[in-house]
C-alpha positions as a Python dict, from the first residue, in 0.01 Angstrom:
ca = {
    (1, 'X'): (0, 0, 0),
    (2, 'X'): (130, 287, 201),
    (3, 'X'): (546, 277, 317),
    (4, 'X'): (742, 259, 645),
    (5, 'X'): (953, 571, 570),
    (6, 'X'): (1268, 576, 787),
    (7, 'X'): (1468, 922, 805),
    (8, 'X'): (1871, 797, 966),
    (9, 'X'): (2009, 1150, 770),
    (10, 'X'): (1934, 1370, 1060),
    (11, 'X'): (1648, 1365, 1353),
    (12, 'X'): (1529, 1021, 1364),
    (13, 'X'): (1239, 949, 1193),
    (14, 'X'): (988, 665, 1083),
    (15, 'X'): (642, 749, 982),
    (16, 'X'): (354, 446, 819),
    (17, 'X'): (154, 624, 604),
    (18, 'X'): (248, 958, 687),
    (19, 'X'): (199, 909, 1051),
    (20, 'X'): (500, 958, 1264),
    (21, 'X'): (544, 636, 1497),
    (22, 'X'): (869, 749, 1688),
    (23, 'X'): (777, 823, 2080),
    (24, 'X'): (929, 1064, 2284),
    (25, 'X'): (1020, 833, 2528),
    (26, 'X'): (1414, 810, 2491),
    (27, 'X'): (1464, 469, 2575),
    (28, 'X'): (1186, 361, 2333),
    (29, 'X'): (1281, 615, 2076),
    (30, 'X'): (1647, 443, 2040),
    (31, 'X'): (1501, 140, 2051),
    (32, 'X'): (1300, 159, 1801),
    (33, 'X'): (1632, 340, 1590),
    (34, 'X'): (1813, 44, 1648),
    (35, 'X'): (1560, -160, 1484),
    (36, 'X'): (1530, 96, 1200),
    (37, 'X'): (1950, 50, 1114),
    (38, 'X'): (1871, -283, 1068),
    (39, 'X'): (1520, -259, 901),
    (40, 'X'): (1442, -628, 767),
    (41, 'X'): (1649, -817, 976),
    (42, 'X'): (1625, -907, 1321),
    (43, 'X'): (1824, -754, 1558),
    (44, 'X'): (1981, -992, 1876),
    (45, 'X'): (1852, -906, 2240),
    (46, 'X'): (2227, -873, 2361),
    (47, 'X'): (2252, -608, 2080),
    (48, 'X'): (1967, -442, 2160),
    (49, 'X'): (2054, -441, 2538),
    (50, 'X'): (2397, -311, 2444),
    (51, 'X'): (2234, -28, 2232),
    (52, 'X'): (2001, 84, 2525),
    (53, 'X'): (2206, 29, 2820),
    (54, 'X'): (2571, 120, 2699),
    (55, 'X'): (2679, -229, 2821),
    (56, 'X'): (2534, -174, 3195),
    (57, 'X'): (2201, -350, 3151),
    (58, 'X'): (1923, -392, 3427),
    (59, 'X'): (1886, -677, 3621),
    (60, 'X'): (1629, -927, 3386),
    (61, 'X'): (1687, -664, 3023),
    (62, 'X'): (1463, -884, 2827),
    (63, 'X'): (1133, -763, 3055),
    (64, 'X'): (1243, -400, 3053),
    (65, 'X'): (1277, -494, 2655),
    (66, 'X'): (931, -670, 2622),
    (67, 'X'): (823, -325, 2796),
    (68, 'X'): (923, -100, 2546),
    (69, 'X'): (844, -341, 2259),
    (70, 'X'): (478, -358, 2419),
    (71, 'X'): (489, 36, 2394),
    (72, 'X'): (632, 86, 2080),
    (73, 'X'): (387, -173, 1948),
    (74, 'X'): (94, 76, 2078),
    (75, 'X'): (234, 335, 1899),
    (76, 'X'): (240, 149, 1560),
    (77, 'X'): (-120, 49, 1607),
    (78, 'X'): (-320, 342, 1566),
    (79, 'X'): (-93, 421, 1225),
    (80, 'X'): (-145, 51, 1094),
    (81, 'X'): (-490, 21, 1165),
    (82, 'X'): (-559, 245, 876),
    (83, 'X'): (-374, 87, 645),
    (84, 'X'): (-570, -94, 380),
    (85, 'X'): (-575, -367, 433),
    (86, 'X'): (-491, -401, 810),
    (87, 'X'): (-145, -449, 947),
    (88, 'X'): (-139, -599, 1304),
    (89, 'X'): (150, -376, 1488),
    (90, 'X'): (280, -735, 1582),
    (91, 'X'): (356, -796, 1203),
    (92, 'X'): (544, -492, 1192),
    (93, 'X'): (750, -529, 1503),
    (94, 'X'): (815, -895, 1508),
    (95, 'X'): (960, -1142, 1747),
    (96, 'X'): (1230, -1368, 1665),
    (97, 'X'): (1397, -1626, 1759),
    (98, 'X'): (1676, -1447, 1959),
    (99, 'X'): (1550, -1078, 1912),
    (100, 'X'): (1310, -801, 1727),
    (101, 'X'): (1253, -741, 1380),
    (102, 'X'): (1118, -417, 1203),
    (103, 'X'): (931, -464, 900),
    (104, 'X'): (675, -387, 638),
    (105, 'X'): (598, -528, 282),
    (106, 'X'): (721, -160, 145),
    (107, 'X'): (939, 26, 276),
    (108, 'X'): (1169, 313, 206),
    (109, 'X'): (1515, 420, 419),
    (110, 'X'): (1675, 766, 309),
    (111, 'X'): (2023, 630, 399),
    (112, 'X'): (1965, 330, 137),
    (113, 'X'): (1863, 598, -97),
    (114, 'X'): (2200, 881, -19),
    (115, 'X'): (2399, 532, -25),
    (116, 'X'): (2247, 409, -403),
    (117, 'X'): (2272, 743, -520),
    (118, 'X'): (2705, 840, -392),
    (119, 'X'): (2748, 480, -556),
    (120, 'X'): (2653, 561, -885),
    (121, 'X'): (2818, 923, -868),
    (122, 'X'): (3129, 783, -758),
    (123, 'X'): (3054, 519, -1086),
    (124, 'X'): (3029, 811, -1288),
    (125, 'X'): (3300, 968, -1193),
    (126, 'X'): (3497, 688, -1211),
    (127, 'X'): (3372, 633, -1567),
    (128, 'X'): (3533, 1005, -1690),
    (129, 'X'): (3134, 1174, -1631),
    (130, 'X'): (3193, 1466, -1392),
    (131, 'X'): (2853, 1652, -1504),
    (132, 'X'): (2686, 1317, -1456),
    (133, 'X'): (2877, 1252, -1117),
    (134, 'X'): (2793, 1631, -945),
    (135, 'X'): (2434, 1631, -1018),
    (136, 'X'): (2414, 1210, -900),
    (137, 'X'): (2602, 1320, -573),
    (138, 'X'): (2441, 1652, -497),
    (139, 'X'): (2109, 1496, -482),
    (140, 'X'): (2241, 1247, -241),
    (141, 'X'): (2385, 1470, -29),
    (142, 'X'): (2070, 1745, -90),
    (143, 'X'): (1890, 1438, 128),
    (144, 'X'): (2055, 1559, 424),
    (145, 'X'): (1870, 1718, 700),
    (146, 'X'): (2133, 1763, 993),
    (147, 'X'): (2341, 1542, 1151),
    (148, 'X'): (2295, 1127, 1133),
    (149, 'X'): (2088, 1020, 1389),
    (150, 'X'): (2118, 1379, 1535),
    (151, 'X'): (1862, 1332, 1851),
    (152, 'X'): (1911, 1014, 1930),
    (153, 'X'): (2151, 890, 2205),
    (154, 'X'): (2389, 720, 1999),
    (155, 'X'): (2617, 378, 2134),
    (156, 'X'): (2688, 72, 2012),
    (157, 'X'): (2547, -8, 1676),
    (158, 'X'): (2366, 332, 1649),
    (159, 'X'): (2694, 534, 1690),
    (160, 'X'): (2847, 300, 1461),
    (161, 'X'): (2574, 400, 1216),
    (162, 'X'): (2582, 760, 1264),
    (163, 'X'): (2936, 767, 1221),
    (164, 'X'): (2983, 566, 892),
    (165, 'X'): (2698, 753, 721),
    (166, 'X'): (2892, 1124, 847),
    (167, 'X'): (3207, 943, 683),
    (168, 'X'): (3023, 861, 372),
    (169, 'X'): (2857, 1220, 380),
    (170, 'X'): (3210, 1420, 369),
    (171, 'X'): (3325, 1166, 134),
    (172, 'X'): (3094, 1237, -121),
    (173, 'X'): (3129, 1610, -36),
    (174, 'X'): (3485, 1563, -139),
    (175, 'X'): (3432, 1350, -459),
    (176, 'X'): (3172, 1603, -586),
    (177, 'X'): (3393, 1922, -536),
    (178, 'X'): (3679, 1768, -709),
    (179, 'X'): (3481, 1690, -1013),
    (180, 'X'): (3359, 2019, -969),
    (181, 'X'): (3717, 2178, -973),
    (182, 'X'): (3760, 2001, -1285),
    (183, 'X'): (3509, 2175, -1433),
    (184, 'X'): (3594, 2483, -1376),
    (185, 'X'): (3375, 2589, -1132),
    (186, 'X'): (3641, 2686, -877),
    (187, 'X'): (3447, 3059, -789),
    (188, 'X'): (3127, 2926, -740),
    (189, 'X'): (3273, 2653, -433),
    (190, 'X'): (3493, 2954, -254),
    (191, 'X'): (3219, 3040, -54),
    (192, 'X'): (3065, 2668, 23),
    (193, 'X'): (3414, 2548, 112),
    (194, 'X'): (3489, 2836, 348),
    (195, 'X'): (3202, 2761, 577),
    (196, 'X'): (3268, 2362, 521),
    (197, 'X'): (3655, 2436, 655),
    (198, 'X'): (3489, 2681, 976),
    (199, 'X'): (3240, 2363, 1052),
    (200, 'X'): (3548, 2100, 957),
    (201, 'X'): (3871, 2323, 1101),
    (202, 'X'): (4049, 1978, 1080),
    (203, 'X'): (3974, 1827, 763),
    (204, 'X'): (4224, 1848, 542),
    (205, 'X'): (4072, 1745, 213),
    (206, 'X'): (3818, 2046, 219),
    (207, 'X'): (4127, 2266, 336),
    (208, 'X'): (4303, 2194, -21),
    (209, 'X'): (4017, 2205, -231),
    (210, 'X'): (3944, 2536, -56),
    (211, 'X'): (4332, 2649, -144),
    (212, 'X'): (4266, 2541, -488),
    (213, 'X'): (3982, 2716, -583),
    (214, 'X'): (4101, 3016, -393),
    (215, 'X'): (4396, 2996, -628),
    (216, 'X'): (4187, 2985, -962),
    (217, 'X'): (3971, 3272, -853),
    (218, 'X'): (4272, 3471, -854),
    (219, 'X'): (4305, 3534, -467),
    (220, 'X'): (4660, 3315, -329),
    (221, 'X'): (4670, 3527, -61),
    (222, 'X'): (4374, 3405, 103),
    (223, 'X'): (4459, 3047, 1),
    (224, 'X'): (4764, 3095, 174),
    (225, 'X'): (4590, 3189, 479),
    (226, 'X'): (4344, 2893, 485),
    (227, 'X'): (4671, 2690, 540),
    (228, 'X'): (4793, 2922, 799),
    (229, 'X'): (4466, 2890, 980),
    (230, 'X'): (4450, 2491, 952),
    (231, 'X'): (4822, 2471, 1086),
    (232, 'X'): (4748, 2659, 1404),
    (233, 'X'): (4430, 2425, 1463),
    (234, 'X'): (4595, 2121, 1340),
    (235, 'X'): (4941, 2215, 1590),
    (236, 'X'): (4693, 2369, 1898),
    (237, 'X'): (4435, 2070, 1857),
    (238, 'X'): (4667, 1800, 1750),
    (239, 'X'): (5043, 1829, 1838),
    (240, 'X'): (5143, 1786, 1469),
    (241, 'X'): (5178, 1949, 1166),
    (242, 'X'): (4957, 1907, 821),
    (243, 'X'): (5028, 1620, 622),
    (244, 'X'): (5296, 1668, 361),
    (245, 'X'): (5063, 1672, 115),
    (246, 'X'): (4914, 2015, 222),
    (247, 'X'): (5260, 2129, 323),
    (248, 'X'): (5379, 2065, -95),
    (249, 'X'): (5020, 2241, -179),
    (250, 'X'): (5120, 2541, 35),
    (251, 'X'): (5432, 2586, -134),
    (252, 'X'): (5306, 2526, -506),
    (253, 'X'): (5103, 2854, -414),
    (254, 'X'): (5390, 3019, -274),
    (255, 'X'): (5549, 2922, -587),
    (256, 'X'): (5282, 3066, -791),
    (257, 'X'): (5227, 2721, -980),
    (258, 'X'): (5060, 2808, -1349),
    (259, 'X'): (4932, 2439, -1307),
    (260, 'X'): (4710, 2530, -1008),
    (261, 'X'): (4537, 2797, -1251),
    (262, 'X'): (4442, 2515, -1507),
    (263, 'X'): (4150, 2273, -1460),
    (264, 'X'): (4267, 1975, -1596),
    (265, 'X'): (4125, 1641, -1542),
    (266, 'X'): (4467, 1548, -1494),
    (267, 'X'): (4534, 1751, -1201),
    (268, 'X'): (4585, 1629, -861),
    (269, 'X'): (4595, 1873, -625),
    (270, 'X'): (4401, 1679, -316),
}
């Protein structure tokens, strides 16, 4: 029996045997995202009218819903009607008792996949299995194709979305390169975490890691200028200084720390 396949990591999309059913139709498009968060359950008409109309919904919402459902429903139709067997569109986008439900008897969502996937690397991790851990987290995060959610308005429960699964995304980043620190491979990550810190001038996590490995590849200069350069955004953008935890990195490296030249597992740099 052939899938719904729902893409959340990136441009929005949701295809039923291959066939993509999103519309261009914005309105419809991010309505039928906000169905796709919540894929299986049914998701409430004041939800729905806070998702489309940012909490300034049309006089009568539920007909200008029942519109787009009716539209949305025509899309699905030509895309179920060659599944075998048959799916009526109306089984897939279903009415409930105080809202709309997406559904199919099969169906795969890349977010449930990144989040089974950073689970068990973080479990491996956890467990003392760095090798284990990278390669379980890379090909969660190799699942990525842009931004969450990156062309559809987001509000409400779709922002919400977007946001935790970028949160969950740079957590994972972070996770991976430690255990990848630990293993030595502190040259290899220069070059990823310098374009990480350009997109992420603010995050301070990638900012050490990229001080650290800057360090181990022999070059404390430069890892001394990564903190200059997060300062000035961090003061300019922020009023405040870095956290005292990058302040005490910077001045290990002034120090010229051996310890910061060692990849132990026991070293906590971040």
């Amino acid at each position: 029996m052939a899938h719904l396949d729902i893409g959340l990591l990136g441009p929005f999309t949701a295809c039923i045997g291959g066939a993509s059913i999103v519309p261009t139709a914005a309105k419809q498009r991010r309505l039928l995202a906000l169905l796709a968060i919540d894929t299986g359950r049914e998701v409430s008409m004041a939800s729905i009218a806070e998702g489309l109309w940012e909490g300034c919904p049309p006089t009568g919402p539920s007909a200008a819903v029942q519109t787009y459902v009716k539209q949305l429903r025509q899309r699905i139709a030509p895309a179920a009607s060659r599944l075998t067997p048959r799916i009526d569109a109306k089984r897939i986008l279903l009415r409930g008792h105080s809202g709309y439900q997406l559904q199919m008897p099969q169906v795969r969502v890349d977010a449930w996949e990144f989040e089974r996937l950073v689970q068990q690397g973080h479990q491996a991790i956890a467990d003392g299995q760095d090798d284990r851990g990278v390669r379980l987290l890379s090909d969660g995060l190799a699942m990525w194709r842009g931004q969450a959610l990156g062309d559809v308005r987001a509000s409400g429960a779709l922002r919400a979305e977007a946001l935790r699964l970028d949160e969950m995304r740079i957590a994972a980043l972070e996770t991976r390169i430690d255990a990848e620190l630990r293993l030595g491979r502190h040259a290899r990550l220069v070059s990823e975490l310098t374009a990480l810190t350009t997109l992420h001038p603010l995050q301070e996590n990638l900012h050490a890691q990229l001080m650290v490995a800057l360090c181990r590849s022999g070059r404390p200069s430069q890892a001394l200028e990564a903190f200059r350069r997060l300062r000035e955004t961090s003061v300019r953008e922020l009023g405040i200084e870095p956290s005292r935890r990058l302040q005490e990195l910077h001045c290990r490296v002034l120090a010229g720390e051996p310890q910061l030249d060692t990849p132990l597992r026991t070293l906590a740099p971040l």
